[in-house]
Backbone bond lengths (Angstrom), bond angles and torsions (degrees), N, CA, C in turn:
res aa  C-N    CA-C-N  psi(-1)  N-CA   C-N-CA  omega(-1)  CA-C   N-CA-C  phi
1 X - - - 1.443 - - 1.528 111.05 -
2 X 1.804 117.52 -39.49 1.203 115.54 178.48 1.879 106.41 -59.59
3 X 1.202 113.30 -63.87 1.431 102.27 165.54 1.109 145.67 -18.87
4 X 1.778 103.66 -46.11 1.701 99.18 166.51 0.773 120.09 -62.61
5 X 1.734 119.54 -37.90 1.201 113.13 -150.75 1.558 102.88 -80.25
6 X 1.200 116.21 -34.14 1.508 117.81 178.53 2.259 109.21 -59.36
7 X 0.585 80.83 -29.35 1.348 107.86 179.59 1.716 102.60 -54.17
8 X 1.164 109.88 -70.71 1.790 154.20 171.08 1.711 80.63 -36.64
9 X 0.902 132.71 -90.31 1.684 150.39 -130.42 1.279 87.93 -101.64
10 X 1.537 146.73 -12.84 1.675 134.29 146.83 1.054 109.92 -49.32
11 X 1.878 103.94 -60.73 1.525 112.18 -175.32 1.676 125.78 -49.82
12 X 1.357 98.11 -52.53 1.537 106.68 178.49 1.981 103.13 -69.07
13 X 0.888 117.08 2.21 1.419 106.31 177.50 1.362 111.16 -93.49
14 X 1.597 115.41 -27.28 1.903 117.05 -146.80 1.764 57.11 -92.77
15 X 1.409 126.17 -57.22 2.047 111.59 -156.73 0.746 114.23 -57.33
16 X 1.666 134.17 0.07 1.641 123.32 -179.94 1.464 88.13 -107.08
17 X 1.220 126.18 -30.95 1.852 113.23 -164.19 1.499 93.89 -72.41
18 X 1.775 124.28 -61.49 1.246 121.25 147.14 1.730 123.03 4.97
19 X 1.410 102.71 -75.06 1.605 111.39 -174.55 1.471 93.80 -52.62
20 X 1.480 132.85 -80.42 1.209 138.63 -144.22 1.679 100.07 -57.90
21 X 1.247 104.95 -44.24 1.910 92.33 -162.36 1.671 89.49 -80.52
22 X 1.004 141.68 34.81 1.431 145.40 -175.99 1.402 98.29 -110.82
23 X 1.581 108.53 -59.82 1.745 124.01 -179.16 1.586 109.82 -88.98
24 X 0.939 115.69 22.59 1.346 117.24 177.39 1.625 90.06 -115.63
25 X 1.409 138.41 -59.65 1.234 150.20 -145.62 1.836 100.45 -87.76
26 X 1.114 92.86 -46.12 1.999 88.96 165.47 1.168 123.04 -99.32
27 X 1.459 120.35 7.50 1.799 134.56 169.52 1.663 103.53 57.69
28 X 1.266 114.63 63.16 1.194 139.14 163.93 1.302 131.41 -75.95
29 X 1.439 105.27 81.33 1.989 93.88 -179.84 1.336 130.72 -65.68
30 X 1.618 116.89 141.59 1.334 125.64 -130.06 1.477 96.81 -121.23
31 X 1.066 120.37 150.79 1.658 110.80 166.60 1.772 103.71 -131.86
32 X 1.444 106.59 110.90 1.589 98.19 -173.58 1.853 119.12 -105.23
33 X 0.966 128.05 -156.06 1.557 116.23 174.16 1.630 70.71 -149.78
34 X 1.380 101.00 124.07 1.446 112.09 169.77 1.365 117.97 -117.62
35 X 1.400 118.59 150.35 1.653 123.08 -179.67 1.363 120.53 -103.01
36 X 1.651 118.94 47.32 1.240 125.53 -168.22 1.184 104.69 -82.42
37 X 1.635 100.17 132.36 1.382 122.20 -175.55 1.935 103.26 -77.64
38 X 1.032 101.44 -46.72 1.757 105.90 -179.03 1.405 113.22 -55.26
39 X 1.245 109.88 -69.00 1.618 129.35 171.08 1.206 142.64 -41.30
40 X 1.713 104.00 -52.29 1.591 144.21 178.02 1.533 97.73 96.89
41 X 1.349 93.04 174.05 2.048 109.35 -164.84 1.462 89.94 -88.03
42 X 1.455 88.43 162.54 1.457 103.55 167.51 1.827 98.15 149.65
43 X 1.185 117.23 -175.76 1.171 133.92 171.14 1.605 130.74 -81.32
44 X 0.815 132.48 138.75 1.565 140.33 -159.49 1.741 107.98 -154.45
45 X 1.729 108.63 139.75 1.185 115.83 -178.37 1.575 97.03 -102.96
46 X 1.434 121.66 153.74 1.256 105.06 177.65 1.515 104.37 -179.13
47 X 1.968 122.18 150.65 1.323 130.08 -174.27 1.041 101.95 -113.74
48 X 1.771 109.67 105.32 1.513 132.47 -171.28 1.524 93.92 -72.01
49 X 1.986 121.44 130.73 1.250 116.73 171.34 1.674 105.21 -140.80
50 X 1.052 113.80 10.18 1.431 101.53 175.78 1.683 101.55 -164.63
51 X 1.062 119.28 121.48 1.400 139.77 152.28 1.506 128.99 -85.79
52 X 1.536 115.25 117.46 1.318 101.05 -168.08 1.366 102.23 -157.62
53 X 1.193 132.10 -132.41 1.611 153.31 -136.46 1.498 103.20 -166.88
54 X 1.480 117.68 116.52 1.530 122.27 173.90 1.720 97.65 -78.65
55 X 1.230 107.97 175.23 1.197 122.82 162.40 1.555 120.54 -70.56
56 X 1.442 99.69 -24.65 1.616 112.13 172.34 1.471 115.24 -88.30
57 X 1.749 107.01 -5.50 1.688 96.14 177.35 1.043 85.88 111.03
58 X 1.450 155.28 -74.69 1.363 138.06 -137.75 1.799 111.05 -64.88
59 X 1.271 97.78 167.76 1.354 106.61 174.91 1.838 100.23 -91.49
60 X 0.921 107.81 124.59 1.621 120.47 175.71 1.161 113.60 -110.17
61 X 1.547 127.17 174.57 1.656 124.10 179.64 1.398 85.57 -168.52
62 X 1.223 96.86 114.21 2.031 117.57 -174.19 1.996 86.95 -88.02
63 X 1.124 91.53 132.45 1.818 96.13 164.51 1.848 115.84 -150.17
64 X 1.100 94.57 160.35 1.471 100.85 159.53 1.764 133.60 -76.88
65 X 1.017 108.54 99.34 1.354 123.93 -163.73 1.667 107.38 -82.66
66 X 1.646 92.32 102.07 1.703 104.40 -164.96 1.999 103.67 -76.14
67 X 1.318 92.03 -45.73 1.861 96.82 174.97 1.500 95.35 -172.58
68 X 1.621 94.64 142.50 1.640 105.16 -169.72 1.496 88.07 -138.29
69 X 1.408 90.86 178.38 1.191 123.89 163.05 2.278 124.24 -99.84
70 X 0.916 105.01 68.17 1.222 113.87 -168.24 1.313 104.19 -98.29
71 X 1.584 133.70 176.41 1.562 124.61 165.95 1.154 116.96 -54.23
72 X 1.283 91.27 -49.07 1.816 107.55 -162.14 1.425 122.44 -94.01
73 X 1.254 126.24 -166.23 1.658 132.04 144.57 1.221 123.76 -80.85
74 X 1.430 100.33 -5.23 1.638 105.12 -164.67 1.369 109.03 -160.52
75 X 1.543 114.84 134.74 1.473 112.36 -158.47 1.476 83.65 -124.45
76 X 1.568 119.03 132.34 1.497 118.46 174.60 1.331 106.17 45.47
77 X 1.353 132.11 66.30 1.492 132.55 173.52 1.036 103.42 51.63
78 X 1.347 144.78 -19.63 1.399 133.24 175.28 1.653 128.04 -73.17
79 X 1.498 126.06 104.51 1.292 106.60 172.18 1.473 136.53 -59.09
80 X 1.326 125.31 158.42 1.547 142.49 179.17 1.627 94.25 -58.15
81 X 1.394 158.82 107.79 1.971 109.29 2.63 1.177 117.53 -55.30
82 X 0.959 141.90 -177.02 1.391 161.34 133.37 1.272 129.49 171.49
83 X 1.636 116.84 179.07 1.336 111.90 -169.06 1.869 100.17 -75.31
84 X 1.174 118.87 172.04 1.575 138.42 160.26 1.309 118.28 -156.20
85 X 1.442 125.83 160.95 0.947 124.91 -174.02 1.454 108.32 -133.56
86 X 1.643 132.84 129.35 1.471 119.22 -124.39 2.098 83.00 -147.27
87 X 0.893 122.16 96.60 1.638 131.51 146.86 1.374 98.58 -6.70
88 X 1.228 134.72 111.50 1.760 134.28 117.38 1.273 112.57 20.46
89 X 1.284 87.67 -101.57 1.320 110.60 -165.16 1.585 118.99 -81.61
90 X 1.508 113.70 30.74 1.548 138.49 157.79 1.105 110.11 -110.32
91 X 1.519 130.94 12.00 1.507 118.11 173.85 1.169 83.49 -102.39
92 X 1.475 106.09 143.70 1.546 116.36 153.74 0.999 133.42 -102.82
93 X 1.654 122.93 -21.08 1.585 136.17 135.90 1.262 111.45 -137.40
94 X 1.374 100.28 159.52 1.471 128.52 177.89 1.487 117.13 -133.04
95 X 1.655 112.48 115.94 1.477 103.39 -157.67 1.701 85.45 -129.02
96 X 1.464 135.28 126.12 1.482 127.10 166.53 1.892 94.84 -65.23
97 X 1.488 93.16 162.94 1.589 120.00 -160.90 1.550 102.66 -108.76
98 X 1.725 100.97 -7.44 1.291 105.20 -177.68 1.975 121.43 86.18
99 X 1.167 84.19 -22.46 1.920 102.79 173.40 1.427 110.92 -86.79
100 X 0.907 99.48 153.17 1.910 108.22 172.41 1.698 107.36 -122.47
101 X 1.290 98.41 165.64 1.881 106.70 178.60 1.192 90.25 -115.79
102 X 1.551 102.27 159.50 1.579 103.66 164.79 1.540 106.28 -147.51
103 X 1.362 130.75 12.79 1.013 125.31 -163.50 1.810 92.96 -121.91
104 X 1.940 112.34 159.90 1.570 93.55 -177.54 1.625 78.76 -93.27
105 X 1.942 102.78 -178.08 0.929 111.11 173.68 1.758 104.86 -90.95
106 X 1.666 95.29 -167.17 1.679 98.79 159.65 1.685 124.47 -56.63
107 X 1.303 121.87 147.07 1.350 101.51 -178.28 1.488 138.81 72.93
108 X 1.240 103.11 -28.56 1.571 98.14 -178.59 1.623 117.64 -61.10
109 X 1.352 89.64 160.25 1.803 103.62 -161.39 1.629 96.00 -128.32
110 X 1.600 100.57 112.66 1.677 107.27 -167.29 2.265 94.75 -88.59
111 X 0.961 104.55 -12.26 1.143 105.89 137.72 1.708 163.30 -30.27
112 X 1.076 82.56 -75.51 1.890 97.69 159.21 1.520 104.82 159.65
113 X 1.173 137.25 -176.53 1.111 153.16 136.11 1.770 133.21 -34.60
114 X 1.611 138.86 81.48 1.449 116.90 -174.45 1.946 121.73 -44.65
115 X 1.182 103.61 -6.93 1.534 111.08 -138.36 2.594 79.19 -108.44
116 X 0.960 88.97 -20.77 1.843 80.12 179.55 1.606 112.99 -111.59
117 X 1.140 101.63 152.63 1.380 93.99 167.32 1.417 145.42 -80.04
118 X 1.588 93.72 -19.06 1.564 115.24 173.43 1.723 98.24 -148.85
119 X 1.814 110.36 142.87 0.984 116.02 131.89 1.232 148.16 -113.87
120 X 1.416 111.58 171.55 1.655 126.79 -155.76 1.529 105.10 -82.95
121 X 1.645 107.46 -54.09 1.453 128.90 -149.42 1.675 94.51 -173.05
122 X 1.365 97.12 134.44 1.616 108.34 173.41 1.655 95.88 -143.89
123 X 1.225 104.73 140.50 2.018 119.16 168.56 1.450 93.10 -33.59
124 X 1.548 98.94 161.22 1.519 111.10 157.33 1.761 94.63 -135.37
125 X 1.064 127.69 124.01 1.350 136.62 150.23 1.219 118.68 -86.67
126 X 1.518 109.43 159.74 2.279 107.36 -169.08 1.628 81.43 -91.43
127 X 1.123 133.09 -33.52 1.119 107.72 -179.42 1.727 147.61 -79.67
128 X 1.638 104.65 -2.76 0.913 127.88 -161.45 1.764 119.67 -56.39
129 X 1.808 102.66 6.19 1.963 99.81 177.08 1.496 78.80 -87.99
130 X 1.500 148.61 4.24 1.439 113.24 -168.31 1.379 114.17 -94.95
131 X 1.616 118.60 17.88 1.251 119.87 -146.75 1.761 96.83 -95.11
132 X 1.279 114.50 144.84 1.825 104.40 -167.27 1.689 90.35 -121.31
């Protein structure tokens, strides 16, 4: 039984990494219910653009955070848009909204992430030589 279940929670892991580099690669806006310990749970809209590797090991997915559910208005001085960076294995679903993005945000780095050690998958935008 321990087997399946380990078995069970491989499977559901490769279908969510699956999901994300899916909505990351066709810029798919996402609506997730997240279990953030910093923030608090709840639901969040958001333009998944980079999948990667924390510095702590986890699998992370940096996005643009269209409107969440956070305490505040403002997470680290930053107001609701903005970027966040959201644990794996703290989403508890991930449902596309059926919309796509096509524009980058502020800041983004077609590059990678400073904050991971490796990435998985990052957006590609057509516009991305205009970035200064």
């Amino acid at each position: 039984m321990k087997l399946l279940n380990n078995l069970k929670t491989i499977i559901n892991e490769i279908a969510a990494v699956n999901d994300v580099q899916d909505a990351i690669k066709n810029k798919k806006v996402i609506i997730i219910n997240y279990d953030g310990k910093e923030y608090g749970k709840g639901y969040r809209e958001i333009e998944p653009v980079c999948l990667g590797i924390s510095k702590r090991g986890n699998q992370v997915l940096r996005a643009w955070e269209i409107e969440g559910s956070s305490h505040t208005k403002t997470v680290k001085g930053n107001p609701i848009p903005g970027w966040r960076m959201f644990k794996l294995v703290n989403i508890l679903t991930f449902n596309p909204t059926g919309d796509n993005f096509y524009e980058m945000r502020p800041n983004y780095n077609p590059n990678g992430d400073r904050s991971m050690t490796s990435v998985i998958v990052n957006a590609v935008f057509d516009n991305e030589q205009n970035i200064t």
